[in-house]
SEGU-756951 format. One line per field, with one value per residue (C-alpha): residue number from 1; x, y, z; residue in three letters. Coordinates in steps of 0.05 Angstrom, whole numbers, plus 5000, padded with zeros to 4 digits. Example, Ala and Ser with C-alpha at 12.3 -4.5 7.8 and 13.67 -1.06 7.14 Angstrom:
seq	1 2
x	5246 5273
y	4910 4979
z	5156 5143
type	ALA SER
This chain:
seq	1 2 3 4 5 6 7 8 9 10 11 12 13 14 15 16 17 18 19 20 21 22 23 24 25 26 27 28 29 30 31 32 33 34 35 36 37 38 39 40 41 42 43 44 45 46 47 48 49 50 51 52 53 54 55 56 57 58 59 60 61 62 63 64 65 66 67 68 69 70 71 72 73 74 75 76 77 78 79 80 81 82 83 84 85 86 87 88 89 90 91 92 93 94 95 96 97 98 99 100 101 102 103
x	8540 8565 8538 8479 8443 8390 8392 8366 8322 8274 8221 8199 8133 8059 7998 7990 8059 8093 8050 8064 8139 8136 8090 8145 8212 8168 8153 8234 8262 8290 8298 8256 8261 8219 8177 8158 8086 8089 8017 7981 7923 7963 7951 8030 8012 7964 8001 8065 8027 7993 8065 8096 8141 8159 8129 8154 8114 8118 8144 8204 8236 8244 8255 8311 8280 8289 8365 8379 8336 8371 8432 8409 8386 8444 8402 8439 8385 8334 8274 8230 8183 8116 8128 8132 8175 8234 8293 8350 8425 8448 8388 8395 8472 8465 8445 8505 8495 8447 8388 8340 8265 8230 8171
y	6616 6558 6535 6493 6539 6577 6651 6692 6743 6793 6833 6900 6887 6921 6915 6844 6845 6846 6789 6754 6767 6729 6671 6673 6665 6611 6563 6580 6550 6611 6630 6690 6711 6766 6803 6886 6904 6965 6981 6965 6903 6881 6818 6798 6804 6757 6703 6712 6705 6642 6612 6626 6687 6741 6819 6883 6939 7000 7034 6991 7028 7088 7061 7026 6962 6933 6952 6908 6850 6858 6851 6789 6755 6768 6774 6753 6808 6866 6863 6930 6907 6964 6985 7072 7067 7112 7059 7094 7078 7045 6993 6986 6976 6922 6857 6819 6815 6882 6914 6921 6959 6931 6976
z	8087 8046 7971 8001 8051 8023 8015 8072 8035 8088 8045 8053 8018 7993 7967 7922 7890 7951 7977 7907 7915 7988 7956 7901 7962 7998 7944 7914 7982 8004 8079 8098 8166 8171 8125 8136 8117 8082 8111 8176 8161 8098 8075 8068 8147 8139 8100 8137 8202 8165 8148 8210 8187 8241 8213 8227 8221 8178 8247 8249 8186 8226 8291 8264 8289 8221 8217 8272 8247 8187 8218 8274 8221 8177 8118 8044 8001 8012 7969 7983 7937 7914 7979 7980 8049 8036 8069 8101 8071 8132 8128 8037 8065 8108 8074 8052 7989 7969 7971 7916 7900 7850 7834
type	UNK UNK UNK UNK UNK UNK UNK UNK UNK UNK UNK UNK UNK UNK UNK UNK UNK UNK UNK UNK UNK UNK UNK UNK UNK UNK UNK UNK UNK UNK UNK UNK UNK UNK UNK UNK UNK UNK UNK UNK UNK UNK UNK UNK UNK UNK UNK UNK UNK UNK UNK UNK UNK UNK UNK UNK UNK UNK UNK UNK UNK UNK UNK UNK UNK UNK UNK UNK UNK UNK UNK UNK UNK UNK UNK UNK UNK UNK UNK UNK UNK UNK UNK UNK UNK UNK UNK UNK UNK UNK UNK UNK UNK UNK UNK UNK UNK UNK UNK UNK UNK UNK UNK
């Protein structure tokens, strides 16, 4: 990563603050390479489907299929954002920079 690419932030996100919180990375500039819908139907499903943004389900927590897109994407920060998904320490461990809730 050098000074001018943008920050690779993925977002573990629910209900309208976690669809806020994506609105709010999109219109920043910041690189999101996938989002994870804390519920089935959500509508940060909708809108990342809408902006072309890969989602993970709420599945892929404990498959550990969002671990490794964590780590293909090599993701900067974390945001698990009013989301009630309990992330496991290897996944909060993996972004580059850190992992943060905001609730």
């Amino acid at each position: 990563m050098t000074a001018n690419d943008p920050l690779r932030v993925a977002l573990v996100g629910g209900e309208a603050a976690g669809s806020q919180a994506f609105k709010f990375l999109l219109s920043a500039g910041v690189d999101v390479p996938f989002v994870c819908a804390a519920t089935e139907e959500s509508a940060i499903q909708r809108l990342a489907a809408r902006e072309g943004v890969r989602v993970l389900t709420p599945e892929s927590i404990k498959t550990g299929a969002l671990l490794q897109a964590t780590l293909d994407s090599s993701v900067d920060l974390l945001l698990n954002v009013h989301s009630l998904s309990l992330l496991p320490g290897d996944l909060v461990a993996a972004p580059r920079v850190g992992s943060f809730n905001l609730h």
